[in-house]
VOTOR-702054 format. One line per field, with one value per residue: residue number from 1; x, y, z of N, C-alpha, C in turn; residue in one letter. Coordinates in steps of 0.001 Angstrom, whole numbers, plus 524288, in hexadecimal, padded with zeros to 5 digits. Layout:
BEGIN
sedo = NUM; ...
nX = X; ...
nY = Y; ...
nZ = Z; ...
caX = X; ...
caY = Y; ...
caZ = Z; ...
cX = X; ...
cY = Y; ...
cZ = Z; ...
rovex = A; ...
// end
This chain:
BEGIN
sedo = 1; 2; 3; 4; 5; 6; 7; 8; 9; 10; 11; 12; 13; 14; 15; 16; 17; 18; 19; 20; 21; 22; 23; 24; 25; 26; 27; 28; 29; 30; 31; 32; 33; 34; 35; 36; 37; 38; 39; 40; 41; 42; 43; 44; 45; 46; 47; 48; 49; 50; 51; 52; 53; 54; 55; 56; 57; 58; 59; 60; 61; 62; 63; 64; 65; 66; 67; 68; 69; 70; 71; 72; 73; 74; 75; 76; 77; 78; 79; 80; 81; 82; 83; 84; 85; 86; 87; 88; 89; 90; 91; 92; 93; 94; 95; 96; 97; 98; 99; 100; 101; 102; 103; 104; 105; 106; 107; 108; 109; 110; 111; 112; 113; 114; 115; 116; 117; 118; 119; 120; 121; 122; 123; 124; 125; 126; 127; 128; 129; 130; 131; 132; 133; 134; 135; 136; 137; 138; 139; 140; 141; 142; 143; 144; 145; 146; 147; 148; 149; 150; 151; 152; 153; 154; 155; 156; 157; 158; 159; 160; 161; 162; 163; 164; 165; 166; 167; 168; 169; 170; 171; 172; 173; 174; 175; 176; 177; 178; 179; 180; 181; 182; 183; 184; 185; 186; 187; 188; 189; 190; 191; 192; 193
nX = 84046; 83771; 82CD2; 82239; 8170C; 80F6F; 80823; 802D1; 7FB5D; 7F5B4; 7F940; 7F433; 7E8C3; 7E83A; 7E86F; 7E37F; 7E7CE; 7E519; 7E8C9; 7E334; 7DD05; 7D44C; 7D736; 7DD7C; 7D79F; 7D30B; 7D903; 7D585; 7C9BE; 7C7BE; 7C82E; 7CE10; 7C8B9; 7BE9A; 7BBD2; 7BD29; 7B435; 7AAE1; 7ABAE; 7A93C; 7AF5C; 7B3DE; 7B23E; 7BB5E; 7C333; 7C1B0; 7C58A; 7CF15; 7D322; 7DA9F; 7D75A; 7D460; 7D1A3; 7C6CF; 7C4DB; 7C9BB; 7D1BF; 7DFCF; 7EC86; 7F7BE; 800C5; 80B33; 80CFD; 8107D; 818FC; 81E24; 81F05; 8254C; 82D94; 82FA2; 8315C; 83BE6; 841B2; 8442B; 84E52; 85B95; 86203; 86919; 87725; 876D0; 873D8; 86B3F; 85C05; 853CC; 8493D; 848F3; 84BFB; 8444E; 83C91; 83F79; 83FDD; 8375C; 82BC9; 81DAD; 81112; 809FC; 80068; 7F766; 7F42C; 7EA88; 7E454; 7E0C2; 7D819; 7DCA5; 7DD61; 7E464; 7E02F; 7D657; 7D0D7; 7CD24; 7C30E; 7BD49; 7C1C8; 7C478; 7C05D; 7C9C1; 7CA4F; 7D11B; 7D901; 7E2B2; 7EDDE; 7F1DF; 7FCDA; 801DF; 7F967; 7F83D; 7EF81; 7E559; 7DC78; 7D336; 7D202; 7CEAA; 7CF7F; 7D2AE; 7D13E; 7D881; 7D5D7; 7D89F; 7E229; 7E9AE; 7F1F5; 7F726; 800A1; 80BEC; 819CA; 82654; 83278; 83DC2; 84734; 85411; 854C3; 850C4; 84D72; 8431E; 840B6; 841BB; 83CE0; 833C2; 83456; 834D8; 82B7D; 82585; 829BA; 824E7; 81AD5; 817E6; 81D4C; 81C65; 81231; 80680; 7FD70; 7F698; 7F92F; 7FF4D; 80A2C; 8147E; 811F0; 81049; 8059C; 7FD9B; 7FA0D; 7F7FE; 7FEEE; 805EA; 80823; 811F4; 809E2; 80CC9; 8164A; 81C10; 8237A; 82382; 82623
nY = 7E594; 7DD84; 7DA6D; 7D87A; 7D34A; 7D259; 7CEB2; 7D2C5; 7D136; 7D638; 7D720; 7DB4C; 7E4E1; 7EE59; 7FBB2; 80861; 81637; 81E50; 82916; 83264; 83BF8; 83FA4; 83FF7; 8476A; 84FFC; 850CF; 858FC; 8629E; 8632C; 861EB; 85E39; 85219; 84A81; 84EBA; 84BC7; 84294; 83D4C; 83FB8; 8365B; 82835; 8204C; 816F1; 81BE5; 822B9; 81BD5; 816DD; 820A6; 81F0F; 816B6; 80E08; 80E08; 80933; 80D20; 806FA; 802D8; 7FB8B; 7F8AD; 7FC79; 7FE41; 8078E; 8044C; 80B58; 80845; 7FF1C; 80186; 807D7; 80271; 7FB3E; 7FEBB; 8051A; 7FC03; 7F84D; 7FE40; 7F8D1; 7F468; 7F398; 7F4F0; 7EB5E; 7EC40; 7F7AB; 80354; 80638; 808C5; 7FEAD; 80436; 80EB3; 80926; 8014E; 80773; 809A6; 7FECF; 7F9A8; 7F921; 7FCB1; 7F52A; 7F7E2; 8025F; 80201; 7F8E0; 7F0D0; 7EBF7; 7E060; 7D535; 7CC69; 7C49A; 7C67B; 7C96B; 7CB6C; 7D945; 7E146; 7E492; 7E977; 7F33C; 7F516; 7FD2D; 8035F; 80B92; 81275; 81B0E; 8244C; 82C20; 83911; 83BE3; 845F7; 84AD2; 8495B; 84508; 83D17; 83445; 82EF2; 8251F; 81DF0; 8117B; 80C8D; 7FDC1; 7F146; 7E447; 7DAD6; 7D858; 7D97E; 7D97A; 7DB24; 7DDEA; 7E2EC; 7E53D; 7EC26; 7E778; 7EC43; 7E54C; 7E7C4; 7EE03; 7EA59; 7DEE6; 7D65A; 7CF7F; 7D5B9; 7DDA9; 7D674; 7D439; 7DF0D; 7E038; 7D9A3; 7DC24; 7E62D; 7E538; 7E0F8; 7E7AB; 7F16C; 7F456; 7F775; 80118; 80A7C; 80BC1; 80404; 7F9D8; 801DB; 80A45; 809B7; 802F7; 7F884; 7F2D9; 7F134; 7EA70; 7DEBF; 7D34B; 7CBE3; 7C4E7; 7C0DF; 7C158; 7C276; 7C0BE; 7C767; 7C21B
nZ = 7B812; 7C0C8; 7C151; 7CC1D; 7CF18; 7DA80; 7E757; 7EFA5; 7FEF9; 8087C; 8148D; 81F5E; 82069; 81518; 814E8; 80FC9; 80C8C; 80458; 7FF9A; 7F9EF; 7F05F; 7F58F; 800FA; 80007; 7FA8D; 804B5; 80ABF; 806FA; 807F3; 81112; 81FC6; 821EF; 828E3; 8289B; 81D93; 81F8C; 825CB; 82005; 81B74; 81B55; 82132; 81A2D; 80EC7; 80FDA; 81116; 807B1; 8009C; 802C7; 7FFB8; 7F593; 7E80C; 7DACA; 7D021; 7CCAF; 7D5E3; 7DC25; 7E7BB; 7E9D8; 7EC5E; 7ED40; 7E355; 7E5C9; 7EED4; 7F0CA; 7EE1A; 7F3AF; 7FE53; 7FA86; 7FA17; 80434; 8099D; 8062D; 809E0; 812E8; 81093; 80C03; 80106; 7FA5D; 7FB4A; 7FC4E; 80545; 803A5; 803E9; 7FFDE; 800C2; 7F6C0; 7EEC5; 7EBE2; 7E7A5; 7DE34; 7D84B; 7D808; 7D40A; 7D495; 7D00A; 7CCD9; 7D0D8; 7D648; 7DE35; 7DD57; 7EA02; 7EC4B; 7F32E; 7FCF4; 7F652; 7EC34; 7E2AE; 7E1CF; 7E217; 7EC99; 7F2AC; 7FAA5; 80508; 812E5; 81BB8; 82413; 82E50; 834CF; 83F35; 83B9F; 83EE2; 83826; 83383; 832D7; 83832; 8421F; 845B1; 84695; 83F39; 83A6F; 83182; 8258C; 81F91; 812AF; 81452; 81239; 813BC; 80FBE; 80898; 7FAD5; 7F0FE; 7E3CB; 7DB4E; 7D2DE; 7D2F0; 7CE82; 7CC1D; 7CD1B; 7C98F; 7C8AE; 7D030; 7DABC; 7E0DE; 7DCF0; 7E50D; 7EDD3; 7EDFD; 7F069; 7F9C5; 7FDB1; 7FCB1; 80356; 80BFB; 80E61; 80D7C; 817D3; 81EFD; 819C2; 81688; 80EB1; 80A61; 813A6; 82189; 821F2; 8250E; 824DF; 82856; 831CF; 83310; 832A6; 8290A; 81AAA; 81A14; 811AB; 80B81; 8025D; 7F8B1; 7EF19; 7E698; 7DB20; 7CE42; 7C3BB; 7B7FE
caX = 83BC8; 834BE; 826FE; 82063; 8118E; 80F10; 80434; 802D6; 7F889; 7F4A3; 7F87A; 7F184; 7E72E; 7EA3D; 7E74B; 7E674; 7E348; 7E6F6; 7EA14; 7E1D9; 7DAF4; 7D089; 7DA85; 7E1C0; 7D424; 7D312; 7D9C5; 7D1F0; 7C571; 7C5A7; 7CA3F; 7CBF3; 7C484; 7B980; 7BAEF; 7BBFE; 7AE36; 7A7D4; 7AB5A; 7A9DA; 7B56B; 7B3AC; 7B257; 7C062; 7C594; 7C14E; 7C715; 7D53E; 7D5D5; 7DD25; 7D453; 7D5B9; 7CAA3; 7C4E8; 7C30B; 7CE5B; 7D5DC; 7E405; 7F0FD; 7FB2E; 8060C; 80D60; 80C89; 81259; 81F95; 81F81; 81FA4; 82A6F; 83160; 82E58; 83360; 8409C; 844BF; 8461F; 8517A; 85E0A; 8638D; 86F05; 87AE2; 87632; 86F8E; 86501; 8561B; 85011; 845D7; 84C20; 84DB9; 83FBE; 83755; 84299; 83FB8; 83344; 82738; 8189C; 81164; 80370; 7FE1A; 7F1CF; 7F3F6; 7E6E7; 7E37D; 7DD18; 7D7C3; 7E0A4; 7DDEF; 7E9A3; 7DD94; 7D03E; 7D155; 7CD26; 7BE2D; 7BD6A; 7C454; 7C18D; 7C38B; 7CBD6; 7C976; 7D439; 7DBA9; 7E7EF; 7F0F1; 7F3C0; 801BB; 802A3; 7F8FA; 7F885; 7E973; 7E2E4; 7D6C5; 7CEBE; 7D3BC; 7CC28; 7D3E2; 7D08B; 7D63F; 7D7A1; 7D8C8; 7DC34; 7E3B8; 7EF72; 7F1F6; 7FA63; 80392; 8102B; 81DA4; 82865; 836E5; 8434E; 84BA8; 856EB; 855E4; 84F68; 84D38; 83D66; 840A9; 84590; 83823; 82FB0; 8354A; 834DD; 823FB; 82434; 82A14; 82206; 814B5; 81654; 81EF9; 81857; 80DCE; 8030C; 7F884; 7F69E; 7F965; 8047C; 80E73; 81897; 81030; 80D0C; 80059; 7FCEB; 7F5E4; 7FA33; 8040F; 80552; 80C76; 8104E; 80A29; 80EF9; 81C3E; 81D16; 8275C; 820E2; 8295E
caY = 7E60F; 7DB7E; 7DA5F; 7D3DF; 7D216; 7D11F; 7CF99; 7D201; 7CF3B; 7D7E9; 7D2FF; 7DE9F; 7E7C0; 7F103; 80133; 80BDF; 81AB1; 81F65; 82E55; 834B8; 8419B; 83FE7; 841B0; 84D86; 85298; 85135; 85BB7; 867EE; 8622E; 86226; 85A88; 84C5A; 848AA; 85298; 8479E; 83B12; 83E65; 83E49; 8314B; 82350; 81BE8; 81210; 8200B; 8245A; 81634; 81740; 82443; 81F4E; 812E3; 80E22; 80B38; 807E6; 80F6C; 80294; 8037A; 7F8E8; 7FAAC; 7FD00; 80214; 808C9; 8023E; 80CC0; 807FC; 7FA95; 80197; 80A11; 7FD64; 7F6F6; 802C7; 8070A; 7F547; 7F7BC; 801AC; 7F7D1; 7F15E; 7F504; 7F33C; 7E865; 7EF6A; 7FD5C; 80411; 80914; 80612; 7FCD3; 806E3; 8107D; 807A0; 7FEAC; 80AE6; 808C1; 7FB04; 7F6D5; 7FBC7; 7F829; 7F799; 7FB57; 807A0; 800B2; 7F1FC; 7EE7A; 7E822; 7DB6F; 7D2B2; 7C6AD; 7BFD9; 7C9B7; 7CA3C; 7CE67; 7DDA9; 7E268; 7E6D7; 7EF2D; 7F37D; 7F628; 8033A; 804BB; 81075; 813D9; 82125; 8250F; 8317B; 83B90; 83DB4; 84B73; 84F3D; 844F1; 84374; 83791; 835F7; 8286F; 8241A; 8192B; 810E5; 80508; 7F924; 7ECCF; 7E215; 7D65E; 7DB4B; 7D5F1; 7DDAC; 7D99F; 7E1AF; 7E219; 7E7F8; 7E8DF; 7E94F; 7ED58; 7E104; 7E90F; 7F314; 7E8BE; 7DA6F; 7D59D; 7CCDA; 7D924; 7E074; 7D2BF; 7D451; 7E216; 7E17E; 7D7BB; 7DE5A; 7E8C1; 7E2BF; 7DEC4; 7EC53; 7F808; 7F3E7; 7FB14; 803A5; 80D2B; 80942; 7FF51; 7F979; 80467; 80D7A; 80745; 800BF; 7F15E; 7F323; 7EF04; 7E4A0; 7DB07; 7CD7C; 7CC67; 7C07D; 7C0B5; 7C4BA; 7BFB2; 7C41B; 7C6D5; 7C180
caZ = 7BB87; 7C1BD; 7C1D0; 7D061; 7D393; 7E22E; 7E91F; 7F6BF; 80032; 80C7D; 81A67; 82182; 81C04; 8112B; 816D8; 80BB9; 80C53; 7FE94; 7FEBF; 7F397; 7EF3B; 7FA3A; 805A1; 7FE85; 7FC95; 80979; 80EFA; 80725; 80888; 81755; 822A0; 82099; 82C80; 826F1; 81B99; 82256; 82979; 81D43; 818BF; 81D50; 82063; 8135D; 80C23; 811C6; 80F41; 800EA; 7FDCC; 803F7; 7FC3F; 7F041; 7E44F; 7D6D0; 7CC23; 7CB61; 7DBD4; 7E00D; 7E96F; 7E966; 7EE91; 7E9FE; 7E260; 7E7FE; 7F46D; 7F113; 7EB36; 7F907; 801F4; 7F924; 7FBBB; 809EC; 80B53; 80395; 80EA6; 81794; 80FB1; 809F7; 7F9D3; 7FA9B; 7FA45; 7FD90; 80B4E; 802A4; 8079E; 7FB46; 7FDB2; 7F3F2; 7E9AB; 7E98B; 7E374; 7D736; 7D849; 7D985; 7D1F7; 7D5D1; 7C812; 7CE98; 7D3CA; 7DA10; 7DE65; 7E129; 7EE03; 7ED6D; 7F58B; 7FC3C; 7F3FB; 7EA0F; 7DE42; 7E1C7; 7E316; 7F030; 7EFFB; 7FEA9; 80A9A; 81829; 81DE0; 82815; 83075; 83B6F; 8407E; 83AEF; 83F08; 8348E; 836CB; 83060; 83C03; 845E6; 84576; 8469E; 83C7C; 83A6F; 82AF4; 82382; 81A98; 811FA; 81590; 80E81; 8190A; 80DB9; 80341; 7F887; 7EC35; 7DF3A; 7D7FB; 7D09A; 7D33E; 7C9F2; 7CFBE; 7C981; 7CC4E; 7CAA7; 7D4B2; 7DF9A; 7DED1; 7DEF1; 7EA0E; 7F301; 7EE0C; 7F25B; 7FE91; 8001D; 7FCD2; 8075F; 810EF; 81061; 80E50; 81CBC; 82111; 81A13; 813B8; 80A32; 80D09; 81955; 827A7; 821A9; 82A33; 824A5; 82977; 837F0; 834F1; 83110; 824CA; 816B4; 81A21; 80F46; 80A2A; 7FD8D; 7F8B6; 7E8E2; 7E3E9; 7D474; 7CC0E; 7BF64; 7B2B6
cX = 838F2; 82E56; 8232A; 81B18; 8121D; 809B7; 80438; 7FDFB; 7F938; 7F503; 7F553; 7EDB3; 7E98D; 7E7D4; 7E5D8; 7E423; 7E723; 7E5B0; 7E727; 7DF5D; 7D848; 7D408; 7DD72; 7DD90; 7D185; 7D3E2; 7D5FC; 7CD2D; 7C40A; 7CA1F; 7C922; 7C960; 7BF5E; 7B6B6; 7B98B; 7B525; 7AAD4; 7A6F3; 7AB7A; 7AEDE; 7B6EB; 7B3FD; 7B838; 7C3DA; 7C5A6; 7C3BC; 7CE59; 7D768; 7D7B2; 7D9BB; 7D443; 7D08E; 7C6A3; 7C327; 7C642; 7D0E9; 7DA9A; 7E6AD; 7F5D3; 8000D; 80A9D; 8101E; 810F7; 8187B; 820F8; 820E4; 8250D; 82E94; 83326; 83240; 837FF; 842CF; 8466E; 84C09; 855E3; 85F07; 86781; 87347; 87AE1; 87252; 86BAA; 86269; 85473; 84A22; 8450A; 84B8C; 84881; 83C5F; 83B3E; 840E1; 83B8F; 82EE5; 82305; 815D4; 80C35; 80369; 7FCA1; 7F143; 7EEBC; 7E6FF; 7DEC7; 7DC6F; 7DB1B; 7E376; 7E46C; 7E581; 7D7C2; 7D101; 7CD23; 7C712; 7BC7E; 7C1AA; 7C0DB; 7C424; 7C5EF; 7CD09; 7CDA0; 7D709; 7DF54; 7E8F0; 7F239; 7F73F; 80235; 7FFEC; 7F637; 7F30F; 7E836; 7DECB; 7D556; 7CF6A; 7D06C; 7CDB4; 7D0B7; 7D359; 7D54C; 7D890; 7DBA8; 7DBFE; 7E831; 7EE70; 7F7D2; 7FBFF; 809EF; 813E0; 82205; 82E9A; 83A77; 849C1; 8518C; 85A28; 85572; 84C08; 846F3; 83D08; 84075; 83F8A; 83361; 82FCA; 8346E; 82C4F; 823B8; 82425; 82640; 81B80; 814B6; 81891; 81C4D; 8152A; 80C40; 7FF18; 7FA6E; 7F6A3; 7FCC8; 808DE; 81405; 8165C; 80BF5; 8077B; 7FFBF; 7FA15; 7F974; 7FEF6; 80280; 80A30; 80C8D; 81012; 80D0D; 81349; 81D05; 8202B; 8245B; 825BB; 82A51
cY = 7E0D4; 7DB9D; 7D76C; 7D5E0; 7CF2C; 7D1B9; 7CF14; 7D386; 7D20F; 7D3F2; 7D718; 7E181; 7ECA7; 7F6F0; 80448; 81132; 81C4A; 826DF; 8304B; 83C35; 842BB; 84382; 84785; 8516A; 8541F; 85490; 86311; 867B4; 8623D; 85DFF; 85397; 8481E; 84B8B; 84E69; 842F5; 83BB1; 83D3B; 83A89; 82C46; 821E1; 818E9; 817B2; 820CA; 81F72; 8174E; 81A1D; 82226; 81A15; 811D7; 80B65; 80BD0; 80B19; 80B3F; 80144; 7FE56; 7F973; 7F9F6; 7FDDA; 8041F; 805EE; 803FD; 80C32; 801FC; 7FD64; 8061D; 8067F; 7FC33; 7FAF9; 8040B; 7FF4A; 7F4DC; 7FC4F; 7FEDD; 7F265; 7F52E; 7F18B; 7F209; 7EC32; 7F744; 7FEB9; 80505; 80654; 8029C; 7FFDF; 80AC1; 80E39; 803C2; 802E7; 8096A; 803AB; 7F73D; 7FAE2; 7F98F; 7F9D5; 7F901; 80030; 80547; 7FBEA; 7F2B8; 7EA1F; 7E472; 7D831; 7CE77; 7C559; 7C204; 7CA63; 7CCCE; 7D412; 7DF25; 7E57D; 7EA86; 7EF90; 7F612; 7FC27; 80311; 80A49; 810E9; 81A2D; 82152; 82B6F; 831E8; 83D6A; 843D0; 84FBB; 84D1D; 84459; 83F03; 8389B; 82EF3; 827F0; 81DDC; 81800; 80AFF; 80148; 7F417; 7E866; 7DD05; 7D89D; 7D88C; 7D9C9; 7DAC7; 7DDDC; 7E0D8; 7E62A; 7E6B7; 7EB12; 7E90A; 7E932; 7E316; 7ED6D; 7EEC9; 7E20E; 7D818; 7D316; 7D18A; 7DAEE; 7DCDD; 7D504; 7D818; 7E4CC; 7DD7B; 7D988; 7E351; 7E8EA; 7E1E6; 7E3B2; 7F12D; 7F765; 7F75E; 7FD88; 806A2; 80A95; 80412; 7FE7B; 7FD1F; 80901; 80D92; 80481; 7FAE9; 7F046; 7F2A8; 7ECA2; 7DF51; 7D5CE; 7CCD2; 7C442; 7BE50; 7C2A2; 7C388; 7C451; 7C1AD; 7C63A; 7C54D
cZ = 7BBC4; 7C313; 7C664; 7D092; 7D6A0; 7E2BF; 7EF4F; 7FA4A; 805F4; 810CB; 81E59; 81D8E; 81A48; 81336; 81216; 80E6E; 807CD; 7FFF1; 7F994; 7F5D0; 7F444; 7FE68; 804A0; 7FD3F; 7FFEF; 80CBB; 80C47; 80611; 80F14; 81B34; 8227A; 82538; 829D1; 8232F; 81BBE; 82360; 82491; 819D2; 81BB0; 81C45; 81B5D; 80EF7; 80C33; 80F76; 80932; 7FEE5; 7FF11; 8012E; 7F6AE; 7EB37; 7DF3F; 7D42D; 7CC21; 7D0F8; 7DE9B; 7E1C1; 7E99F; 7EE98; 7EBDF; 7E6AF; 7E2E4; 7EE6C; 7F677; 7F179; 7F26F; 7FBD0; 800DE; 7FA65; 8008E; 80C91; 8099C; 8071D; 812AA; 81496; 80BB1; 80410; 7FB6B; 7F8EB; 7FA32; 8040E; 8078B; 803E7; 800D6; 7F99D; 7F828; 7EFA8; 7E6E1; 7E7C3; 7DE5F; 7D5A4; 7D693; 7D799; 7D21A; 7D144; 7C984; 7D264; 7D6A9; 7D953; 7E188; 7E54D; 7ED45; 7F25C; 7F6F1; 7F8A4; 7EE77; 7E302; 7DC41; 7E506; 7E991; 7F0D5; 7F4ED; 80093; 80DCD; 8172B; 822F5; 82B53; 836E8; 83BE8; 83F50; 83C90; 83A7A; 8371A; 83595; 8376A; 841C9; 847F2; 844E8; 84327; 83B37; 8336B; 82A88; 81ED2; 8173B; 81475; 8135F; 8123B; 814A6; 80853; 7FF82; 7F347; 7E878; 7DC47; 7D636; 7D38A; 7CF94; 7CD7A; 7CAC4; 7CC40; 7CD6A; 7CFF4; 7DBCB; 7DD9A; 7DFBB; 7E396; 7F00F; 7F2BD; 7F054; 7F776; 800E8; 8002E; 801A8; 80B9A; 81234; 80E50; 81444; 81FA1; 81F0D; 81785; 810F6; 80D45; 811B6; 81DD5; 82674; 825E4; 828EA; 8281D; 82FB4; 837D8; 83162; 82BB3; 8207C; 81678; 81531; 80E7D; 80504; 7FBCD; 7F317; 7E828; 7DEAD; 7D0AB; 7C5D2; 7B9DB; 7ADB7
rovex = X; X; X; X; X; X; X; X; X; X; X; X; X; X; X; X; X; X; X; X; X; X; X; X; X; X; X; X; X; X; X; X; X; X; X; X; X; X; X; X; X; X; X; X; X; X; X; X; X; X; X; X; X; X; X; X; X; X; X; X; X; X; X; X; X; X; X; X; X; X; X; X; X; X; X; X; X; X; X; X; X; X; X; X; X; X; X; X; X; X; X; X; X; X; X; X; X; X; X; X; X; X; X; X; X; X; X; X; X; X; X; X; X; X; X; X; X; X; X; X; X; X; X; X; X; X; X; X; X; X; X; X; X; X; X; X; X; X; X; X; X; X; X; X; X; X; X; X; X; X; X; X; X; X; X; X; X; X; X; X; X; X; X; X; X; X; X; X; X; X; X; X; X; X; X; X; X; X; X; X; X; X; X; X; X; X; X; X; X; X; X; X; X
// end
């Protein structure tokens, strides 16, 4: 196993709405318009973002090992048809839960966000409703990954966080998911000794 810290550095802003208790309390407490109404937008924002006990914000480190995955589908394993998707969850392990998002700069932790308030369809029931999300407009975040040189080579895994820092990005409304938001570049790659 190899050991890499990366750091990579937002080229669009960063989206989140984080799924918790709220929303699943949501449905036998009432209608979630009934809800919305009684909160400010920055209220709504707050309850959907990712935050540390300590109140920094995050994202999943789950989210990283999805990407590298969802980016190893678009290539085959030398000497077999299989997809490389398949085989980078064996491969590739991200060693954080919750890579905090920092500022630019990749060291001073991230102290607001905006809210971004626009309409999304619920596909389940093709409704339109007015959603308010945080959004981070300058963002970069540091974290480790550790790869299993023998299954997949760190070079193939550089390549395959690149490609999809700029194809499916992080966060909600990502370019896997039709919308322009958490596109990144990775600016660090270091192979730890």
């Amino acid at each position: 196993m190899k050991t890499i810290e990366i750091t990579i550095k937002g080229v669009s802003p960063l989206l989140q709405h984080r799924f918790g208790e709220d929303a699943e309390g949501a449905s036998r407490q009432g209608t979630r318009r009934q809800l919305v109404q009684q909160k400010t937008p920055r209220e709504e924002a707050e309850k959907v973002c990712y935050r540390t006990n300590d109140g920094k914000y995050f994202f999943p480190g789950a989210a990283v090992a999805r990407l590298l995955r969802e980016a190893g589908g678009a290539h085959k394993l030398k000497g077999s048809r299989k997809s490389a998707k398949f085989v980078v969850p064996a491969a590739v392990l991200v060693a954080e839960d919750a890579i905090i998002l920092t500022n630019g700069d990749g060291e001073t932790p991230i102290p607001d966000f905006e809210v971004d308030s626009r309409p999304v369809v619920i596909p389940a029931t093709k409704g339109r409703v007015m959603r308010h999300r945080p959004r981070f407009d300058c963002w970069s975040a540091s974290f480790a990954i550790e790869v299993n040189e023998d299954i997949l080579p760190p070079d193939f895994v550089h390549q395959l966080l690149i490609e999809g820092g700029m194809s499916i990005g992080l966060g909600d409304y990502r370019p896997e998911k039709g919308g322009p938001f958490g596109r990144f570049h990775v600016i660090s790659w270091r192979e730890k000794k």
